[in-house]
N, CA, C and O atoms as a printed pandas DataFrame, in Angstrom:
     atom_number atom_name residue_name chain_id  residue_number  x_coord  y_coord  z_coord
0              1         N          UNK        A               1    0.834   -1.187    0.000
1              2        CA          UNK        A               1    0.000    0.000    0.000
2              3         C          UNK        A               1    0.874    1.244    0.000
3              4         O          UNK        A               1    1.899    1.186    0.680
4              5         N          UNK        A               2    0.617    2.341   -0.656
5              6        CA          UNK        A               2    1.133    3.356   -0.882
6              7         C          UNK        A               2    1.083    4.029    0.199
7              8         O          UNK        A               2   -0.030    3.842    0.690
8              9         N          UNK        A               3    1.844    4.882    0.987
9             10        CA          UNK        A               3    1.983    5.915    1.999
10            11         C          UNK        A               3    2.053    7.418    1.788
11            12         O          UNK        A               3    2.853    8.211    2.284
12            13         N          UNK        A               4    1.310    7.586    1.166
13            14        CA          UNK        A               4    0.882    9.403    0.469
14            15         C          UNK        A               4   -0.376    9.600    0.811
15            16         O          UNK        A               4   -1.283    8.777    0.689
16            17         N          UNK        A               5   -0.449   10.577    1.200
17            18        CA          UNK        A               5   -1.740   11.260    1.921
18            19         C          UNK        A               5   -2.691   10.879    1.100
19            20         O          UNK        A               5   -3.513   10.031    1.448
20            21         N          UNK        A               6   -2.709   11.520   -0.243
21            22        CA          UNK        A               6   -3.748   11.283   -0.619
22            23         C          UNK        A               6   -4.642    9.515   -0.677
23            24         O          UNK        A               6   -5.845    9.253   -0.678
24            25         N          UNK        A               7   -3.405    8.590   -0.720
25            26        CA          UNK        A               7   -4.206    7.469   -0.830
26            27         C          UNK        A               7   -4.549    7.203    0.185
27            28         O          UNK        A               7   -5.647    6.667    0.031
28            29         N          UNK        A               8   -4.184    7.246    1.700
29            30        CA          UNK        A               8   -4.502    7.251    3.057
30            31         C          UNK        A               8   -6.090    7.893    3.146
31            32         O          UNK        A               8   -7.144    7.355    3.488
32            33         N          UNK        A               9   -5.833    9.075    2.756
33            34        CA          UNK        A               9   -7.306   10.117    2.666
34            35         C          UNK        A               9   -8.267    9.109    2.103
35            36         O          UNK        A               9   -9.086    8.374    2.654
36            37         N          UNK        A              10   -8.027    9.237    1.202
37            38        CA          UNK        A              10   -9.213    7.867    0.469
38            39         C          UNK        A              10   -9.610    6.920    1.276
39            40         O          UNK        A              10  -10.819    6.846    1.497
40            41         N          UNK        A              11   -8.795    6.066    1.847
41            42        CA          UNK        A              11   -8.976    4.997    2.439
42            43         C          UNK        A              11  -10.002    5.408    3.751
43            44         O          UNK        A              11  -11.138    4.953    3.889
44            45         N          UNK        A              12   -9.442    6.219    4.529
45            46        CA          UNK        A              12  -10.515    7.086    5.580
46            47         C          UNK        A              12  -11.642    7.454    5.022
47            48         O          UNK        A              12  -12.564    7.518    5.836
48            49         N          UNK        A              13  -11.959    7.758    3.784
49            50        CA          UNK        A              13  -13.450    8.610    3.546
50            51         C          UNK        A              13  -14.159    6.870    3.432
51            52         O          UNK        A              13  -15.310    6.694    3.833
52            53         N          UNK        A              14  -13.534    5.966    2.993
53            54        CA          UNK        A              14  -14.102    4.351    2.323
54            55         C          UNK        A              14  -14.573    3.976    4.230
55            56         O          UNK        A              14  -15.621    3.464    4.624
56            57         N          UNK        A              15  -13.599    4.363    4.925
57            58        CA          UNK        A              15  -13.827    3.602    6.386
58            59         C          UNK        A              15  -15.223    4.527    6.721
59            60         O          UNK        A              15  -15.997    3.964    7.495
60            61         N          UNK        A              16  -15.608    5.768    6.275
61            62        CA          UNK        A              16  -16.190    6.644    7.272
62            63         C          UNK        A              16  -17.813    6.227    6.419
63            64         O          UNK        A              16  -18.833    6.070    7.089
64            65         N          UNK        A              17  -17.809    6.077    4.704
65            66        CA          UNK        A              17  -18.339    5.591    4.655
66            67         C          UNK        A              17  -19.522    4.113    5.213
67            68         O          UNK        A              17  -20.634    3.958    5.716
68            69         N          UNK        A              18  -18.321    3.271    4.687
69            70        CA          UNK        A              18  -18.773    2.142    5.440
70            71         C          UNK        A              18  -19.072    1.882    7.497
71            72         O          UNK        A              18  -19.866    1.043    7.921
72            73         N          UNK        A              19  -18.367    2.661    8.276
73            74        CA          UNK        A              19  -19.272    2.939    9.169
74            75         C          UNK        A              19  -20.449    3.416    9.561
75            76         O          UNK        A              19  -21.198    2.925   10.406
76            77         N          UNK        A              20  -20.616    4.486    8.863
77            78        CA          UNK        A              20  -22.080    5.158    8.618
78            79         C          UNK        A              20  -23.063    4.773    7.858
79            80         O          UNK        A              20  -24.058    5.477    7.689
80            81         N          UNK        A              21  -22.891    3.532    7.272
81            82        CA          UNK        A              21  -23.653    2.156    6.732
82            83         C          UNK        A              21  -24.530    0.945    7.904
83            84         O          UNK        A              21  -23.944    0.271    8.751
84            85         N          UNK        A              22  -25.376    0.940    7.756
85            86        CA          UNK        A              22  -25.714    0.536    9.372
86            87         C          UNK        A              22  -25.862   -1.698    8.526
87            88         O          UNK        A              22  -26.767   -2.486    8.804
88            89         N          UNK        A              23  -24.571   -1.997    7.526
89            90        CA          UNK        A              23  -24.883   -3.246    6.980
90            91         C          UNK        A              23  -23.734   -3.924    7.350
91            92         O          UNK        A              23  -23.421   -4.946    6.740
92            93         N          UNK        A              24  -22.795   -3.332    8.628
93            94        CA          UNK        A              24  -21.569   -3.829    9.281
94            95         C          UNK        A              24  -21.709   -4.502   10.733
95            96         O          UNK        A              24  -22.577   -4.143   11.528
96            97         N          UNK        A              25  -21.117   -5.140   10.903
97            98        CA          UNK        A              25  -21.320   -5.943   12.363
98            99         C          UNK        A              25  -20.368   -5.130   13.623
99           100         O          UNK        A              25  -19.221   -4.727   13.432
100          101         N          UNK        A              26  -20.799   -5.055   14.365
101          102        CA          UNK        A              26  -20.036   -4.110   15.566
102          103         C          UNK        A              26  -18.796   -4.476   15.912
103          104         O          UNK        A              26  -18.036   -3.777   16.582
104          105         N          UNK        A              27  -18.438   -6.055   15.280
105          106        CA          UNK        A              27  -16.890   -6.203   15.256
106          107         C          UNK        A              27  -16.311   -5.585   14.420
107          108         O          UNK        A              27  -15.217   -5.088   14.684
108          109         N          UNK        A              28  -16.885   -5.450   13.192
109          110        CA          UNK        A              28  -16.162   -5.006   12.054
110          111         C          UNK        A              28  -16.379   -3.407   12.178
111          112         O          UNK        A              28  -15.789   -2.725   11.340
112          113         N          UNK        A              29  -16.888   -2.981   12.801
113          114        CA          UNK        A              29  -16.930   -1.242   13.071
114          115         C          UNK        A              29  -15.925   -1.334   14.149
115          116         O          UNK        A              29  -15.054   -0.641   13.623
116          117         N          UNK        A              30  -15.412   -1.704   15.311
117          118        CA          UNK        A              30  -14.316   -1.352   15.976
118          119         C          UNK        A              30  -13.260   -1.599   15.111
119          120         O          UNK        A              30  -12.364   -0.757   15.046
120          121         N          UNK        A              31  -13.175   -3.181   14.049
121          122        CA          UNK        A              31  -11.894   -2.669   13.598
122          123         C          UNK        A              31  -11.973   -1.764   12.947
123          124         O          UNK        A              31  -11.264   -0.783   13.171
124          125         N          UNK        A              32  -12.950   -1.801   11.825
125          126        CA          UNK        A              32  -12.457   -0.134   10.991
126          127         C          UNK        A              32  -12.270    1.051   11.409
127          128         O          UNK        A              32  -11.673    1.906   10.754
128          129         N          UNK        A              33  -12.910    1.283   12.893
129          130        CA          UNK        A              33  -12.722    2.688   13.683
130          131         C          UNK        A              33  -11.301    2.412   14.099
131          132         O          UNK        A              33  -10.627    3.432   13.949
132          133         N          UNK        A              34  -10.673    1.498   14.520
133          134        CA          UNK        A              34   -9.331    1.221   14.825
134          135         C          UNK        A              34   -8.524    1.678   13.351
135          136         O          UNK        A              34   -7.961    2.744   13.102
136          137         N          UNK        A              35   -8.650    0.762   12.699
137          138        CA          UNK        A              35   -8.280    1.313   11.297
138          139         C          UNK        A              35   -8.185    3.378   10.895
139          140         O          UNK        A              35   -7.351    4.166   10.451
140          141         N          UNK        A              36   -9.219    3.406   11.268
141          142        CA          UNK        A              36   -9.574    4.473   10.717
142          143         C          UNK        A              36   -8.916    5.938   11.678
143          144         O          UNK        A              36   -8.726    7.036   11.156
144          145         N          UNK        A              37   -8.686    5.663   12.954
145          146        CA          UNK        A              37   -7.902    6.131   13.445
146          147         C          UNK        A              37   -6.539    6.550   13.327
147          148         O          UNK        A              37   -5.987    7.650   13.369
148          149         N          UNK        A              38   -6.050    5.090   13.127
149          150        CA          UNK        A              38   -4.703    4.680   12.632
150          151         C          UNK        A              38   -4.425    5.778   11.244
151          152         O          UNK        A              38   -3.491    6.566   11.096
152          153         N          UNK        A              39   -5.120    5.614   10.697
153          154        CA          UNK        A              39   -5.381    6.162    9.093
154          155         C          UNK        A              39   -5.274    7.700    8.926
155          156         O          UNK        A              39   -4.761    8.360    8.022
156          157         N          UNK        A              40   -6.093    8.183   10.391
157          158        CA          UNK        A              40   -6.350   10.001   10.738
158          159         C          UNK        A              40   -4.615    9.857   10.782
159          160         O          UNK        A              40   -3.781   10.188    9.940
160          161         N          UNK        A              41   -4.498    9.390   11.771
161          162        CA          UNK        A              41   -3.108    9.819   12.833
162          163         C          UNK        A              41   -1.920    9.984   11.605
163          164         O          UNK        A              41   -1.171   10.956   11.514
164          165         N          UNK        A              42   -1.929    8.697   10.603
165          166        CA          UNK        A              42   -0.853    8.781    9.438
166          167         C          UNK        A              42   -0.835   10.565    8.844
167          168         O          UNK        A              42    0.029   11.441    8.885
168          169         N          UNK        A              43   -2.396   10.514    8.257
169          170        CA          UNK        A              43   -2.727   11.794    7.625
170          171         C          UNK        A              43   -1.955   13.285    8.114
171          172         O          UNK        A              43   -1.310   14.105    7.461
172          173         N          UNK        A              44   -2.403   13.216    9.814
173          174        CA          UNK        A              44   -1.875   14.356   10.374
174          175         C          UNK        A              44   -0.217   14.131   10.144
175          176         O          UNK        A              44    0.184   15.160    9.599
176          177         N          UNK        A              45    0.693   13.371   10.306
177          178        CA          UNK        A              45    2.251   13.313   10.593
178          179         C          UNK        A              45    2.474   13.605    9.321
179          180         O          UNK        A              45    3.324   14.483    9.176
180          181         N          UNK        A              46    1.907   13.084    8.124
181          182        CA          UNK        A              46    2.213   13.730    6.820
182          183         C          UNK        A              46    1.743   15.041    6.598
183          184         O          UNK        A              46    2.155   15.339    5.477
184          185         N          UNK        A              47    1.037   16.077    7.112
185          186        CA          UNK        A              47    0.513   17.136    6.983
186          187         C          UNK        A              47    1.480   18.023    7.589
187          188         O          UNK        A              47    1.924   19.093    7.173
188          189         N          UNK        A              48    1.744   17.329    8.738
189          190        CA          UNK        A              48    2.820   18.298   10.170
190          191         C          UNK        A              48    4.035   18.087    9.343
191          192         O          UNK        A              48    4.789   19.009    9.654
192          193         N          UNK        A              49    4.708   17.215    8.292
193          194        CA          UNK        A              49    5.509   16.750    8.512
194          195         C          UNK        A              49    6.112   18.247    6.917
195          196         O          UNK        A              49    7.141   18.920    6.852
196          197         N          UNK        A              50    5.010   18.191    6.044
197          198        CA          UNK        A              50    4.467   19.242    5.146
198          199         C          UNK        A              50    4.875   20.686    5.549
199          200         O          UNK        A              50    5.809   21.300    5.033
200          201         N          UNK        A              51    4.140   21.112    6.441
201          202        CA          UNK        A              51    4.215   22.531    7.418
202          203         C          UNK        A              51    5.505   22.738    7.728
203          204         O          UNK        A              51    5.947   23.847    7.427
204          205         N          UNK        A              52    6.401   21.793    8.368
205          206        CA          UNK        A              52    7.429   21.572    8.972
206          207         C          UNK        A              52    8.983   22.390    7.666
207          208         O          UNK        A              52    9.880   23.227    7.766
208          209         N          UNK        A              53    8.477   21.522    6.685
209          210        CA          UNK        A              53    9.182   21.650    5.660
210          211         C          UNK        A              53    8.632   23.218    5.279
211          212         O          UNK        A              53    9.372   24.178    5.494
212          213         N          UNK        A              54    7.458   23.374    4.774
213          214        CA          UNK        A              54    7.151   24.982    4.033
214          215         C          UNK        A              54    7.639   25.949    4.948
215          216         O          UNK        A              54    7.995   27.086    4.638
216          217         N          UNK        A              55    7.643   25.512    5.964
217          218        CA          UNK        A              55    8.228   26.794    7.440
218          219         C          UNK        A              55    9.486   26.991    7.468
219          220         O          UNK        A              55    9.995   28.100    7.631
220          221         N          UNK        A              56   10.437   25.366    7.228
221          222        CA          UNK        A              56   12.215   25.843    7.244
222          223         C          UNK        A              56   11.906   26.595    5.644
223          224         O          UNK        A              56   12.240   27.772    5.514
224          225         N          UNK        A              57   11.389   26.006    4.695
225          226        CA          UNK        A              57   11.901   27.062    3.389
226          227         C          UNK        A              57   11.144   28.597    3.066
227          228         O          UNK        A              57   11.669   29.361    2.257
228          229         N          UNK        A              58    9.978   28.933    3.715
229          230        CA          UNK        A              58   10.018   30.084    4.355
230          231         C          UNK        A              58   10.715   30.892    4.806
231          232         O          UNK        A              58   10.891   31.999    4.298
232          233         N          UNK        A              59   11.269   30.465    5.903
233          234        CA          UNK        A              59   12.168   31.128    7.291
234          235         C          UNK        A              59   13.622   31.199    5.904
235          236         O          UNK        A              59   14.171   32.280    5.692
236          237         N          UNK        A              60   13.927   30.274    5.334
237          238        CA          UNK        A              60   15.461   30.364    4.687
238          239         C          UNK        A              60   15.224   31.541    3.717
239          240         O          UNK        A              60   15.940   32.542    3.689
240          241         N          UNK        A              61   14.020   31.302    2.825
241          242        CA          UNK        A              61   13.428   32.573    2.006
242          243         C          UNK        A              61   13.640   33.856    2.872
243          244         O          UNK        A              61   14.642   34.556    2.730
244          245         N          UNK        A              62   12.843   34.083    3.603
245          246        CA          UNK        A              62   12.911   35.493    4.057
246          247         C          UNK        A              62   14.550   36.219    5.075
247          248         O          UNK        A              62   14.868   37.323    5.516
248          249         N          UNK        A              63   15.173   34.852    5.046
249          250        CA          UNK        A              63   16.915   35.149    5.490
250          251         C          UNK        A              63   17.702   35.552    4.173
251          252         O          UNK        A              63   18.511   36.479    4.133
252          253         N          UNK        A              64   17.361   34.735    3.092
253          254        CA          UNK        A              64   18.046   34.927    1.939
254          255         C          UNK        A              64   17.333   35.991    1.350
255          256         O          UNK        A              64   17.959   36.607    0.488
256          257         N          UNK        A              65   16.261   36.342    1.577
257          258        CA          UNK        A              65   15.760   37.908    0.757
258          259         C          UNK        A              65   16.012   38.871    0.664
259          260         O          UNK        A              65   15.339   39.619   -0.045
């Protein structure tokens, strides 16, 4: 499986879907909420990880300007 936001993203809207489907068994909704957690948490560290980067080349931009 690919590790890029966007395919992660996907995969979360498929989990949020199918939870909000009332044709799942309450085992299979904890794992996918487990899943789907897991899935947020990836999203955010690639987002922070994003920011992190536009902020050092920012900050170097406006030193070198």
């Amino acid at each position: 499986m690919e590790n890029n936001f966007e395919t992660s993203l996907k995969e979360l809207e498929d989990i949020v879907s199918k939870l909000e489907s009332s044709d799942i068994s309450l085992d299979e909704a904890i794992l996918l909420f487990e899943k789907g957690v897991n899935l947020s948490d990836r999203c955010r560290k690639i987002l922070e990880n994003a920011e992190r980067k536009i902020k050092t080349l920012t900050e170097c931009e406006a030193e070198n300007g």
